[in-house]
VOGU-3710 file (C-alpha; in Angstrom, 3 decimals, decimal comma):
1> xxxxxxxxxx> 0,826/-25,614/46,624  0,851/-23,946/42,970  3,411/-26,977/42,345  1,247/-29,508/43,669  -2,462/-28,518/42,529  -2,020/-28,893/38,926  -1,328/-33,006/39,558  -4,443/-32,926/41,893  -6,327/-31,361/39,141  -4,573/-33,750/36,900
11> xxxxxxxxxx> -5,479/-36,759/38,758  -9,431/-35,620/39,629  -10,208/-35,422/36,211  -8,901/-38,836/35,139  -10,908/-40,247/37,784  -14,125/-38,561/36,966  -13,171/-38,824/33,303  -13,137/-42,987/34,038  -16,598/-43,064/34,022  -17,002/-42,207/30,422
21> xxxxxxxxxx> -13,824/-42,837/28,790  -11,019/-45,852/28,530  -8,288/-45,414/30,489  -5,800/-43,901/27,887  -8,773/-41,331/26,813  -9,037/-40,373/30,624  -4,963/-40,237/31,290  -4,883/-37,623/28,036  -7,512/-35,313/29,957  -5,870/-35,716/32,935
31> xxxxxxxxxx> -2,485/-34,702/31,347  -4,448/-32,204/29,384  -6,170/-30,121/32,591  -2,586/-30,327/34,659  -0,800/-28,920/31,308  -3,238/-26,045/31,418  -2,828/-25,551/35,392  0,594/-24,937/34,791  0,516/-22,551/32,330  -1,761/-20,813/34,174
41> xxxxxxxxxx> -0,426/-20,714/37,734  2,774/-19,900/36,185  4,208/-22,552/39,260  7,016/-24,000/35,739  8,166/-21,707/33,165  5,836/-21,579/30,230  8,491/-23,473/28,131  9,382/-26,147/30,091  5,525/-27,049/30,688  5,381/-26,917/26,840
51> xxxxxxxxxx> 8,223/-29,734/26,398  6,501/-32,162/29,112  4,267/-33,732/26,517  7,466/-34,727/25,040  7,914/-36,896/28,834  4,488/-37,199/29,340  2,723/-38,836/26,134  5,319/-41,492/25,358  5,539/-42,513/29,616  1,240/-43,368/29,350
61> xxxxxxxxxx> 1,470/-44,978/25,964  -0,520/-42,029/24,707  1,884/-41,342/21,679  5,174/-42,567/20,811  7,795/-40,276/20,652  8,651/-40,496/17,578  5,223/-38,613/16,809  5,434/-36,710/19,605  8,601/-34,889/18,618  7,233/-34,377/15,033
71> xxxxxxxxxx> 5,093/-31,915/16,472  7,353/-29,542/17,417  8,831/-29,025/13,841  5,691/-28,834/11,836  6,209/-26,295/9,201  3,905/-23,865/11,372  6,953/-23,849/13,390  9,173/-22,426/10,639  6,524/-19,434/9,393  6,675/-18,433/13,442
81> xxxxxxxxxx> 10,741/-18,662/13,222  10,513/-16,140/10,104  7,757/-14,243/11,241  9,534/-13,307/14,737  12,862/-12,847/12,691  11,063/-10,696/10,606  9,472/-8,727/13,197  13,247/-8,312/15,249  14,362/-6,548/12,155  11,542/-4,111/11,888
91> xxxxxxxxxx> 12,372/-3,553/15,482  16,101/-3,454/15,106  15,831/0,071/12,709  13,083/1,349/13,986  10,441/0,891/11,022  7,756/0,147/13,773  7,865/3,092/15,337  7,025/4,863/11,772  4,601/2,648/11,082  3,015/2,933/14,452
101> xxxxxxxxxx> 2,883/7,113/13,653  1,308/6,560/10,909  -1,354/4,312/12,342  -2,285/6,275/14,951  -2,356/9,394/13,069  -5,717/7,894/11,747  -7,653/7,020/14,762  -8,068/9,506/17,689  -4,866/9,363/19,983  -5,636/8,182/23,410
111> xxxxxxxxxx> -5,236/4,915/24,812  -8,943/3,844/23,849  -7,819/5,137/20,383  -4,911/3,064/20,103  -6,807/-0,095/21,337  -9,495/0,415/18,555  -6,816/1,118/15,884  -4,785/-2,016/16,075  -7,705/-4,316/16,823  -9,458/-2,792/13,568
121> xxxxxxxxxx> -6,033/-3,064/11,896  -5,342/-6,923/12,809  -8,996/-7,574/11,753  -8,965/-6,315/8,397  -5,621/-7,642/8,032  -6,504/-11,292/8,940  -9,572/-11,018/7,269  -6,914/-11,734/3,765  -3,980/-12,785/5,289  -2,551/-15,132/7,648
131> xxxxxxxxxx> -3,782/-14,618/11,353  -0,052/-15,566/12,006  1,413/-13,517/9,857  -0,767/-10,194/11,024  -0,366/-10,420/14,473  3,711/-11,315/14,079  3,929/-7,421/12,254  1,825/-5,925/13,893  3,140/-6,904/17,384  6,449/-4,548/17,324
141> xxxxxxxxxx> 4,176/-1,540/16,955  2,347/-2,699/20,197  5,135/-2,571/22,544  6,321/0,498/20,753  3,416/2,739/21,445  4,032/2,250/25,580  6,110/1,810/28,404  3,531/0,789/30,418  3,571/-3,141/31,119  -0,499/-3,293/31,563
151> xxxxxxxxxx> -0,991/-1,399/28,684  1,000/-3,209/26,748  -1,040/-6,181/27,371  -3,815/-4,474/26,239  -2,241/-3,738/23,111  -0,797/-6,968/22,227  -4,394/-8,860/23,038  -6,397/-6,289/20,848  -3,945/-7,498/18,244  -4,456/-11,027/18,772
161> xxxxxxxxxx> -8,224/-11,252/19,226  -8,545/-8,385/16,403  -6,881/-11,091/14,143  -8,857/-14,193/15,233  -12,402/-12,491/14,912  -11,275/-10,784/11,258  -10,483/-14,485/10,107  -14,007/-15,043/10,218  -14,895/-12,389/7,757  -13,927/-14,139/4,605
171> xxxxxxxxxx> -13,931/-17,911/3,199  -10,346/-17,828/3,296  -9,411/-16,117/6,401  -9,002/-18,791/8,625  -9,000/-22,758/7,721  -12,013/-23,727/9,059  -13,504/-21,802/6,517  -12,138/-23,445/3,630  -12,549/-27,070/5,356  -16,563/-26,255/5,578
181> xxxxxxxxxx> -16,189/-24,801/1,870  -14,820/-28,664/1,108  -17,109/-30,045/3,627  -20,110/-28,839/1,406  -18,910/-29,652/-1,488  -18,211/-33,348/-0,880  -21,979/-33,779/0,338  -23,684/-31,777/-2,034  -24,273/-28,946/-0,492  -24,850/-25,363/-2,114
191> xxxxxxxxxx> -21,916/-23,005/-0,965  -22,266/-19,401/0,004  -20,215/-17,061/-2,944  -17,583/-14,430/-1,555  -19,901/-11,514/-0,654  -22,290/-13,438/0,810  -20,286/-14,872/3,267  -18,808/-11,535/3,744  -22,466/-9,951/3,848  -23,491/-12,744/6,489
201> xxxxxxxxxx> -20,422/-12,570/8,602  -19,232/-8,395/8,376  -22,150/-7,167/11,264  -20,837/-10,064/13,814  -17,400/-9,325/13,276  -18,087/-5,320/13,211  -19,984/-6,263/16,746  -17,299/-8,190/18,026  -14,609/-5,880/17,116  -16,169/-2,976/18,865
211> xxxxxxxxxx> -17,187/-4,839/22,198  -13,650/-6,067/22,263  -12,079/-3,151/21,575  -14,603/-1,259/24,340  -14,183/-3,814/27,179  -10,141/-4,422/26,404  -10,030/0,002/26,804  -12,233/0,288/30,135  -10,294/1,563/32,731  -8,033/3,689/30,758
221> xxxxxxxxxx> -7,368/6,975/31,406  -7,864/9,864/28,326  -4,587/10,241/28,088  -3,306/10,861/24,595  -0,262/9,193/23,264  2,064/11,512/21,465  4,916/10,621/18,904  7,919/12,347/18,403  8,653/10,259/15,166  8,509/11,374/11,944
231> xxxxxxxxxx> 6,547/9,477/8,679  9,559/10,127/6,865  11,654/6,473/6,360  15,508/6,503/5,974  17,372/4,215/3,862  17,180/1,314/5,888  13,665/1,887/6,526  12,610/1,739/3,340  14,511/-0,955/1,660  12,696/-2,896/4,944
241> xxxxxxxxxx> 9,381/-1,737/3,923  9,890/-2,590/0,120  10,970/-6,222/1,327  7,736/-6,481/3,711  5,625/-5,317/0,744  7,062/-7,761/-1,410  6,280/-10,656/1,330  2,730/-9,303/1,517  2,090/-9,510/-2,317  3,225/-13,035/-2,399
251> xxxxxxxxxx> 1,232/-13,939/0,951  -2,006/-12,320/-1,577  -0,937/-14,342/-4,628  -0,475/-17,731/-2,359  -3,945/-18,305/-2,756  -3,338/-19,057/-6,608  0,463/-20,510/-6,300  -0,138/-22,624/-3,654  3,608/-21,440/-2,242  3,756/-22,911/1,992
261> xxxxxxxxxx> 3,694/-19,628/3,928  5,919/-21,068/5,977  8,649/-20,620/2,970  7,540/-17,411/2,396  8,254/-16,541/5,856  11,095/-18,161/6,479  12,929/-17,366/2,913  12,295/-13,820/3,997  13,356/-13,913/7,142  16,714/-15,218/5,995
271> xxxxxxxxxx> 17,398/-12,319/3,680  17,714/-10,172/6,959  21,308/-11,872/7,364  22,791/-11,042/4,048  24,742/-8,042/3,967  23,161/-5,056/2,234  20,132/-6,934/1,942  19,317/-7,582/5,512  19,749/-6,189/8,959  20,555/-8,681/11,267
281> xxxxxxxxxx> 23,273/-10,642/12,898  23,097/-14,405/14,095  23,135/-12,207/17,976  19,719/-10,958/16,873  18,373/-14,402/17,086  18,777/-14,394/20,929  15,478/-12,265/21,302  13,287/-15,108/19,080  11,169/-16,345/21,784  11,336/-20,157/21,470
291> xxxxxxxxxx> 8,993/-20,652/24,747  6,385/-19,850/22,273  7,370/-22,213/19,569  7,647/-24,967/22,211  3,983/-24,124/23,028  3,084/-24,563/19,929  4,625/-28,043/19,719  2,773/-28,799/22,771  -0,610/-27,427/21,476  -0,259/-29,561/18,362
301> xxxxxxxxxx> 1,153/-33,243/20,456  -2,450/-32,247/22,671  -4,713/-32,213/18,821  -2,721/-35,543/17,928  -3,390/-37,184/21,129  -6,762/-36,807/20,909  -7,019/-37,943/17,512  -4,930/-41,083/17,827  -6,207/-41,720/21,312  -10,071/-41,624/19,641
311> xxxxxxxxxx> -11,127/-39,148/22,010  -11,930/-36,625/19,456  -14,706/-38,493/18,249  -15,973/-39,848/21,274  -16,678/-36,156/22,777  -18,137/-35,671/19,040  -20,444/-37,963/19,193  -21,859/-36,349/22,415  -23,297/-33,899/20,407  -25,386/-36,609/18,642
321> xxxxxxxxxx> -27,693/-36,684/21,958  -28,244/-32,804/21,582  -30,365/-33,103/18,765  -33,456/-33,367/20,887  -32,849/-29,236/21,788  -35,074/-26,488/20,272  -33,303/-24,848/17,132  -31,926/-22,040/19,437  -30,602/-24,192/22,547  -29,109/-27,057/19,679
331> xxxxxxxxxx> -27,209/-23,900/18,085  -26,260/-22,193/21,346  -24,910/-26,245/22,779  -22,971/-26,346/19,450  -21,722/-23,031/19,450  -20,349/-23,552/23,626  -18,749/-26,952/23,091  -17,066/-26,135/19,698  -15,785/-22,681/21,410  -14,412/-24,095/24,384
341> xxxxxxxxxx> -13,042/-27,326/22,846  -10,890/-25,463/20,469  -8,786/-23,855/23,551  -7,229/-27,196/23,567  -6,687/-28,306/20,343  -6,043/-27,378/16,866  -9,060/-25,567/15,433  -8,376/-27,254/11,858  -8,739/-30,216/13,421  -11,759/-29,601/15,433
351> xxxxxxxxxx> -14,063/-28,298/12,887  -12,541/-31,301/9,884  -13,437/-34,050/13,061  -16,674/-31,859/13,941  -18,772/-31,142/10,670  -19,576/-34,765/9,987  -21,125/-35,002/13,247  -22,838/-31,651/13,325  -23,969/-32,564/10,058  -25,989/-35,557/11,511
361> xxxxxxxxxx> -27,348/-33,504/13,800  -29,005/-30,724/12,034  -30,466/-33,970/9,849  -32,318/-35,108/12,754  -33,416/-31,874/14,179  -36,284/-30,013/13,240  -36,184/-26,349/11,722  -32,474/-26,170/11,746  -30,955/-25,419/8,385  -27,868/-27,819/8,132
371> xxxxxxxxxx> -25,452/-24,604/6,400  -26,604/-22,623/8,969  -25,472/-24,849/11,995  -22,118/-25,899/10,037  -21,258/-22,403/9,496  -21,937/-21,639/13,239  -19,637/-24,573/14,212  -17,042/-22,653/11,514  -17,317/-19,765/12,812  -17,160/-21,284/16,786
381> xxxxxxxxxx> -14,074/-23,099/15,712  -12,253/-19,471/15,511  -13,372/-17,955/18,738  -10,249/-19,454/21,128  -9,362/-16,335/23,586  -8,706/-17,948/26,851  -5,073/-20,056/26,127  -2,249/-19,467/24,594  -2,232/-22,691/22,637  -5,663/-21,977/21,694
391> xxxxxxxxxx> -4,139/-19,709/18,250  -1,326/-18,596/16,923  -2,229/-15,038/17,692  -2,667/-15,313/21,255  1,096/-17,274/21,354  2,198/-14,524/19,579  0,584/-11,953/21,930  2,223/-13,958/24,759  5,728/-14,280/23,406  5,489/-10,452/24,121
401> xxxxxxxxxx> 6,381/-10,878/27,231  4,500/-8,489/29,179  1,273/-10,693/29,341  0,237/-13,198/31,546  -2,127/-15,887/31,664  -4,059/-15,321/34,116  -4,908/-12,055/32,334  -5,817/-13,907/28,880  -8,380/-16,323/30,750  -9,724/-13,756/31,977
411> xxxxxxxxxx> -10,438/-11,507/29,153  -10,663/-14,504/27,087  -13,477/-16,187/28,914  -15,631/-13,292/28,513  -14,931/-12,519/25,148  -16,292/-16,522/24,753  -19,260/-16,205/26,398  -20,152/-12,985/24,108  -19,025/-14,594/20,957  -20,957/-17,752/21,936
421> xxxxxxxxxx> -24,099/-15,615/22,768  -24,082/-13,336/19,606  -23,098/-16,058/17,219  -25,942/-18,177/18,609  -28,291/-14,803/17,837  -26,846/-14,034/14,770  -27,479/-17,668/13,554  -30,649/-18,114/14,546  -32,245/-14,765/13,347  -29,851/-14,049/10,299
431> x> -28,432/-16,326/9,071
//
């Protein structure tokens, strides 16, 4: 049965979705809803549900192959390859289990401790550099700190949601900031400055971070974690941490040099081969976790398809017939169906196919200030808890190994609702 409902699922939903959509629109969302009953019954290994777009797309004349394949070497692919080789050599001598002595040495050392520590971390991290990159280093520590498989899991989603609500704290923590940034701009629109975004968006994300951080530590016990480890780094240790500050102060200067992260990364990550530079051997490479890159490549086929196939728009235009709402329903509609759409597909895309639309909207409706319902859409656009394919922190958090999915869509659904509910507030009385 776990084999056989995700193709029922499948199939139900391009019937139903036959009614509204062409066929090839309807065959996507069927393909899209079985994809997502896989990797959540756990019936297929996560990779090999990841490669059947690569089958699946080309077969219904959704997407040639050609394209489809493209997607699963997209430079994003490459910052993940030297972000996880990277992390293997912080792991390899140790330098995470300093690190993670260090960190916990500031917050109070039980389990609820530990939860609020790297979710705080990962927050203020992501709020200046890449979600990616934050939750790739910060990950090692997490599976340090514990032997214990459930919380681990805790750990590793702290990280990930930690770094997909601090992206939301600055213009350029996350894309979809920096698309509505250029989205004002081309249509004339007066843009907040630096500290006023910050000043708008810092008591949602201080919110956010401390409901997550509560709800993720119910259940645990008091116990306190204890570390043997000293803060003192060896040799190896520290010519590892000098490298890893030196990737850090270029990921700060990219926004000037306008360097790909993804060479960054990856330039990096092959220094760790070179003797007396590096750590590694090609043997290392065995523990990279390329389920999660294949994800990825599946995640970004699924935002393709529904650009190509038009089906994008057409669920975009929905939102045209919401305009009739009171200010607080419109922003709360907006706020659900950008939140839940993103699970699927690229948030970059999303919110670049979304504003234009949203825009019309809040031109037709009465008292709803158009930057304040395209800055909830931003904002909306980052809240994607539930999949794995959703962000590249929660990919990351699964690559772990020690997390399910079942367990993400279950934390992640919640933490949706609540982000819906207090962005909607936030907007409407803030903002």
């Amino acid at each position: 049965m776990r084999y056989i409902f995700p193709i029922l699922l499948g199939s139900a939903l391009f019937l139903l979705s036959s009614f509204v959509f062409n066929t090839t629109q309807s065959i996507l969302i069927g393909i899209v809803f079985m994809l997502v009953a896989f990797w959540t019954n756990e019936a297929l290994p996560l990779g090999v549900v990841s490669l059947l777009p690569i089958i699946l797309f080309p077969l219904f004349h959704i997407l040639d192959l050609k394209d489809v394949s493209l997607n699963y070497s997209k430079s994003i692919i490459f910052l993940f390859l030297g972000g996880f080789i990277l992390a293997i050599a912080v792991e390899k001598i140790n330098l995470h289990k300093v690190i993670a002595a260090k960190l916990i040495s500031i917050f109070p050392k039980t389990k609820r401790g530990v939860v609020f520590a790297l979710s705080i971390t990962s927050a203020t991290l992501s709020a200046f550099l890449s979600n990616t990159t934050t939750a790739l280093l910060l990950l090692p520590i997490a599976l340090f700190l514990t032997e214990d498989k459930i919380l681990k899991a805790r750990f590793v989603l702290a990280i990930a949601y930690g770094a997909s609500i601090g992206g939301i704290l600055t213009p350029i923590g996350t894309p979809p900031n920096l698309i509505l940034y250029g989205f004002l701009d081309d249509y004339g629109l007066s843009k907040l400055t630096f500290i006023e975004w910050m000043f708008k968006t810092a008591p949602l994300v201080f919110i956010m971070l401390i409901i997550v951080s509560f709800i993720l530590s119910i259940g645990l016990d008091k116990e306190k974690i204890e570390f043997k480890e000293s803060y003192n780094l060896n040799k190896e240790q520290k010519r590892l941490s000098f490298i890893l500050g030196v990737v850090v102060v270029f990921l700060f200067l990219n926004s000037f040099i306008k360097i790909p992260d993804a060479l960054i990364l990856l330039s990096f990550a092959l220094l760790m081969f070179i003797p007396k530079i590096g750590f590694l051997t090609w043997d290392d490479t065995k523990k990279i976790p390329y389920e999660i890159i294949f994800l990825f490549g599946a995640g970004f086929s699924i935002a393709m398809a529904f650009s190509k196939t038009g089906l994008a728009l057409e669920i975009s235009k929905i939102l045209l017939n919401l305009n009739y709402l009171t200010p607080i329903l419109l922003l709360f509609a907006i706020a659900f169906i950008i939140t839940f759409s993103t699970e699927i597909t690229s948030n970059t895309a999303l919110t670049a196919i979304a504003l234009p639309i949203i825009y019309e909207v809040a031109r037709e409706s009465v008292g709803v200030d158009e930057r304040v319902i395209l800055m909830l859409a931003t904002i909306c656009a980052s809240y994607a808890f539930m999949l794995p394919i959703a962000t590249p922190p929660n990919a990351i958090a699964m690559s772990s190994g020690v997390l399910n999915v079942k367990t993400m869509m279950k934390f992640g659904f919640l933490f949706n609702i609540i982000a819906i509910i207090l962005t909607t507030l936030f907007a409407y009385f803030y903002w």
